[in-house]
C-alpha positions as CSV (number, residue, x, y, z in Angstrom):
1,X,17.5,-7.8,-20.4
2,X,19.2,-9.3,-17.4
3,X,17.2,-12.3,-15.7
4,X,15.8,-11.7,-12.7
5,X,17.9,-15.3,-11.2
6,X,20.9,-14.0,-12.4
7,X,19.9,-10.1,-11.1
8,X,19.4,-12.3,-7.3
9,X,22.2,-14.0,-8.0
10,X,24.7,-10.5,-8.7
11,X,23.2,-9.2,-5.9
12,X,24.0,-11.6,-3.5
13,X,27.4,-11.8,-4.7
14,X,27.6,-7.8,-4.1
15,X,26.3,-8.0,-0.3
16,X,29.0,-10.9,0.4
17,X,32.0,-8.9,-1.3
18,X,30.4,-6.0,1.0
19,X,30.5,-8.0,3.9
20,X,34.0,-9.5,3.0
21,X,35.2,-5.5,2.2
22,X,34.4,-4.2,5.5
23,X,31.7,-2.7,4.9
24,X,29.6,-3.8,8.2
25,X,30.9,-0.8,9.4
26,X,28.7,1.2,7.1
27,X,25.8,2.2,9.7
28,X,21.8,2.7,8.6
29,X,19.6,4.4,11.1
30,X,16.5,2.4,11.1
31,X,13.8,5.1,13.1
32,X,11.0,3.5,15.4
33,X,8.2,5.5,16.1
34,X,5.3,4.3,18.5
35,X,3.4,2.4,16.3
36,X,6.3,1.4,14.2
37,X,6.0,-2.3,12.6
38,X,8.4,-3.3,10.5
39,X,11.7,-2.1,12.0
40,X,13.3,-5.0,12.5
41,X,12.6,-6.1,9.4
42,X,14.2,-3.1,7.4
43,X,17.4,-3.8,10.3
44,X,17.2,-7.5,9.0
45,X,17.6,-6.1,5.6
46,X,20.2,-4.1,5.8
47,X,22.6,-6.4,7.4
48,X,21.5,-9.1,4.8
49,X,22.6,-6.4,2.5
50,X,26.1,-6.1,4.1
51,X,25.7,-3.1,6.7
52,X,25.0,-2.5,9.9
53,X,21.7,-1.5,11.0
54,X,21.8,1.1,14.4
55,X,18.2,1.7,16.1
56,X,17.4,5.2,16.4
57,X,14.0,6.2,19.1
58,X,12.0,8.6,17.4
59,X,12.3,10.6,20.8
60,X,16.3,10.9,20.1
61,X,18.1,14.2,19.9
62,X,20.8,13.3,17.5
63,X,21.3,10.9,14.7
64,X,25.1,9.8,15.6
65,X,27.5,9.5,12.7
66,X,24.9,6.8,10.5
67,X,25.3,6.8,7.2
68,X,21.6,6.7,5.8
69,X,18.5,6.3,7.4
70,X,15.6,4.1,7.0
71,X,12.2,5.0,7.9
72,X,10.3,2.2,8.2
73,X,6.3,0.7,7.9
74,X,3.8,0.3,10.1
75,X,0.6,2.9,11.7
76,X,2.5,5.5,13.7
77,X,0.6,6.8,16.6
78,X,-2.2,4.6,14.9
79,X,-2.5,6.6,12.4
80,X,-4.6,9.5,14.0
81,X,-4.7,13.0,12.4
82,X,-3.3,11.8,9.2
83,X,-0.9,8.7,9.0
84,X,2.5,10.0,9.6
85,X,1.2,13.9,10.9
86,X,2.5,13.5,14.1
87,X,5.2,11.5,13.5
88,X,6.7,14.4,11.3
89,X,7.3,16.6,14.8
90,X,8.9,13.9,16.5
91,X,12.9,15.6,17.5
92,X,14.3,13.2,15.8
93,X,12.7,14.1,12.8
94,X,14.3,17.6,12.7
95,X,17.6,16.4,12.8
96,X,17.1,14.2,9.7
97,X,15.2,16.8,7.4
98,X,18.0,18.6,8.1
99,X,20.5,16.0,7.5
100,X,19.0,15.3,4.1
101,X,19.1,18.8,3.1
102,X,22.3,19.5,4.0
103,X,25.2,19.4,2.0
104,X,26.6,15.7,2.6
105,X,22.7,15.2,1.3
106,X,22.2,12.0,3.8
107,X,20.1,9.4,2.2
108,X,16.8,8.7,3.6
109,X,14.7,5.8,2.3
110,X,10.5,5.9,3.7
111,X,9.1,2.7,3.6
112,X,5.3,3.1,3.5
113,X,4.3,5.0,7.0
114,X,8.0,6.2,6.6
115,X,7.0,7.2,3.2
116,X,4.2,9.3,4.4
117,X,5.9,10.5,7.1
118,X,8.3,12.3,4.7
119,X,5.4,14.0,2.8
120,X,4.4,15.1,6.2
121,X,8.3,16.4,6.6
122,X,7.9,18.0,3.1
123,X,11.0,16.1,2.1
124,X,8.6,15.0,-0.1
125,X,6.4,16.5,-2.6
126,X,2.7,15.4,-2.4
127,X,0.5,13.5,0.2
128,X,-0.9,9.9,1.0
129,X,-4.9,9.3,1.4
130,X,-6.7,6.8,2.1
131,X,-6.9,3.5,-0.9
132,X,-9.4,4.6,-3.2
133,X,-11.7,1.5,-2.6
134,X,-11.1,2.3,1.0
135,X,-9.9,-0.8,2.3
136,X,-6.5,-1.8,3.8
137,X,-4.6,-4.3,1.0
138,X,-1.8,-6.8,1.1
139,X,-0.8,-8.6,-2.0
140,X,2.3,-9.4,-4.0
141,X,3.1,-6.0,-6.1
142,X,4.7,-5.8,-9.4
143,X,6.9,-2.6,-10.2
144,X,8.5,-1.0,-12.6
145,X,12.4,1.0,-11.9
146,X,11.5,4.0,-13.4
147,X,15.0,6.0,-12.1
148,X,18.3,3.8,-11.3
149,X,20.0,6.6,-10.0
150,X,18.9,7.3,-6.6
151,X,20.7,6.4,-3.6
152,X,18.5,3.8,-3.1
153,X,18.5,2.2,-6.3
154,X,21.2,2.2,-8.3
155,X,21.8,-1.8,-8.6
156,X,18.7,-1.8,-10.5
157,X,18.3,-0.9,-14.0
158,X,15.8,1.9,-15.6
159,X,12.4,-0.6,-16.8
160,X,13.2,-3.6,-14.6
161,X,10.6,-5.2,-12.9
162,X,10.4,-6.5,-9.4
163,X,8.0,-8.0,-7.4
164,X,7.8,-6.8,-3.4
165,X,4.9,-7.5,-1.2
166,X,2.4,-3.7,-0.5
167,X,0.2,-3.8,2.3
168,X,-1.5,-0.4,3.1
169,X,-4.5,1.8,4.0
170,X,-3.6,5.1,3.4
171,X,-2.0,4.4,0.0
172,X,-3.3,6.7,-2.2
173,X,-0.7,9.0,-3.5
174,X,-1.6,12.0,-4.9
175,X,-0.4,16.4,-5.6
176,X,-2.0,18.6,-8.2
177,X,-1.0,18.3,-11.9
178,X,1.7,21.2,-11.8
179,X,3.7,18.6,-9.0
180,X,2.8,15.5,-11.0
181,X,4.0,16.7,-14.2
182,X,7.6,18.2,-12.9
183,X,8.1,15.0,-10.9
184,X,7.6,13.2,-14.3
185,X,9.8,15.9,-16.1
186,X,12.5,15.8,-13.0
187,X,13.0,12.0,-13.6
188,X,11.9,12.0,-9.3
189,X,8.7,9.5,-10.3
190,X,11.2,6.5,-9.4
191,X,8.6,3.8,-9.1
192,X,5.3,2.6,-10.5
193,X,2.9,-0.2,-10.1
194,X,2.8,-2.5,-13.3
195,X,-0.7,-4.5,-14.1
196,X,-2.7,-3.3,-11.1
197,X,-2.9,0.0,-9.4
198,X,-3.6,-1.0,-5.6
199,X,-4.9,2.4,-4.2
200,X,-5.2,4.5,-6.7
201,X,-2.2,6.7,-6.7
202,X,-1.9,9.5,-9.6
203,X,-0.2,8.4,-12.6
204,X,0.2,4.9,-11.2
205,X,3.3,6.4,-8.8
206,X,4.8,3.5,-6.5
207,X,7.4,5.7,-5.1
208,X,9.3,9.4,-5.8
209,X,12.5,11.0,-4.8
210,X,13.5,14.7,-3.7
211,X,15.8,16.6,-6.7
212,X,19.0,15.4,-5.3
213,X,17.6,12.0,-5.3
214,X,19.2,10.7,-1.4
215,X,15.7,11.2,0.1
216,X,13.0,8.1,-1.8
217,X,9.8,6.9,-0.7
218,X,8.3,4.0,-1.4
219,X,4.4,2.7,-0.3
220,X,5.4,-1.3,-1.0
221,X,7.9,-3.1,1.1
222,X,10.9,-3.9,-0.2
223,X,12.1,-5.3,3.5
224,X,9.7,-8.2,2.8
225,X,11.3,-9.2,-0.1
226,X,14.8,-9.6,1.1
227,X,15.9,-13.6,1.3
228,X,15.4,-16.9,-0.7
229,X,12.3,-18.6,0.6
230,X,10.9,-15.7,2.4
231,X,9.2,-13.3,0.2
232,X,7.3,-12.9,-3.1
233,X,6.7,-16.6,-5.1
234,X,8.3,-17.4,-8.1
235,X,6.8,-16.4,-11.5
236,X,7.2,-18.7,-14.4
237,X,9.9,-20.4,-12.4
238,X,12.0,-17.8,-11.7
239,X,12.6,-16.5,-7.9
240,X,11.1,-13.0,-7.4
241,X,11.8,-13.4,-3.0
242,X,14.9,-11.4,-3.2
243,X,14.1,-8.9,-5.8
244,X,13.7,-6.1,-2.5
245,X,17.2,-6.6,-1.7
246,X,18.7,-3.9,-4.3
247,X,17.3,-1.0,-2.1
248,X,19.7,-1.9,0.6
249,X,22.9,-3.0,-1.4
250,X,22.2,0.5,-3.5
251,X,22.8,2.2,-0.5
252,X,25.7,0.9,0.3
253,X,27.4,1.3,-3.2
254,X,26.2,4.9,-2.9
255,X,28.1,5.5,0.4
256,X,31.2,3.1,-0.4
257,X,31.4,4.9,-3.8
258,X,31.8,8.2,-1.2
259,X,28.4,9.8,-3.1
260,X,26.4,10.2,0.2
């Protein structure tokens, strides 16, 4: 298998030959809802990636001619109701369920809150509780790639391992066992936590996609795990603080490859 240096290392080289390709022009919505943490962190991340990130208010009536969308972390209207039930009938929100469903299938990447926002939007399957020891967590997560060929994730490989930081209090994912087992039969379970289950999730599930496999959520942060010196610590001497990055170059081999 591939070593994770030299995994960094190709995927580095792929943001800079996207960068030196023109591809800055490819735009990524990154939404901000009230509440909304990490924003400018998934905007980092995508132009570290070799795109351009465009700001989108979750209050907008149109999502402009972007090319994915990015939902990001953080508490949402604090959370109340549910995390991510109001966010789900912000107007914004309408146009990018219906984006995703629509034919040219725009790809839609919930980080965390984002992530239960779109089981909120029932672009998702499923829902997100609170952890099962009922206390919010932040820690270095291992995960495994359980599906390579999202829109998201496609410069990874099926059974890698990465390392991304997870910090969460409603991060419990769960659906009844006839969901559970056609997610697992689908291929859609696309990650899931390796040595430690963090909240409890069903069948260890990290992250799942929609059938088409544009629309992926994820409960870690893959933002946070973006460039050398600023994310997860090496293991064994090898450098784990870019491993997040392949979410945001996958994207844009997805819509440079003209598969949006």
């Amino acid at each position: 298998m591939t070593s994770i240096p030299l995994i960094g290392e190709a995927i580095a080289v792929a943001a800079d030959a996207y960068g030196a390709r023109g591809l800055a022009g490819a735009k990524i919505g990154v939404v901000t809802f009230p509440g909304t943490l990490d924003d400018r962190d998934a905007a980092r991340a995508v132009r570290l990636a070799g795109g351009t990130a465009v700001p989108l208010w979750h209050a907008d009536s149109e999502l402009g001619d972007v090319d994915a969308v990015i939902i990001p972390g953080g508490f949402s209207y604090g959370d109340y109701l549910r995390a991510g039930a109001i966010s789900r009938f912000a107007p914004l929100m309408s146009k990018i369920i219906d984006a995703a469903n629509s034919d040219a299938k725009l790809p839609v990447l919930g980080i965390c809150n984002g992530f239960q926002i779109l089981t909120e939007s029932h672009l998702l399957p499923g829902s997100m509780i609170k952890n099962d020891h009922l206390k919010f967590i932040c820690r270095d997560q291992t995960l495994r790639v359980e599906n390579a060929n999202t829109a998201w994730t496609v410069d990874y490989t099926d059974g890698q391992e990465i390392i991304v930081p997870l910090k969460n209090q409603d991060g419990q994912y769960i659906a009844d066992e006839k969901t559970l087992d056609a997610l697992e039969a689908e291929g859609r379970v696309v990650f899931r936590y390796v040595g430690f289950n963090p909240n409890g999730s069903r069948r260890d599930i990290a992250g799942i996609s929609n059938a088409a496999g544009n629309v992926v959520g994820l409960m870690p942060h893959p933002e946070h795990a973006v460039e050398t010196g600023f994310g997860p610590e090496s293991l064994n001497g090898e450098p784990r603080d870019t491993d997040g990055l392949g979410f945001f170059t996958s994207v844009l081999t997805k819509i440079v490859g003209g598969d949006k």
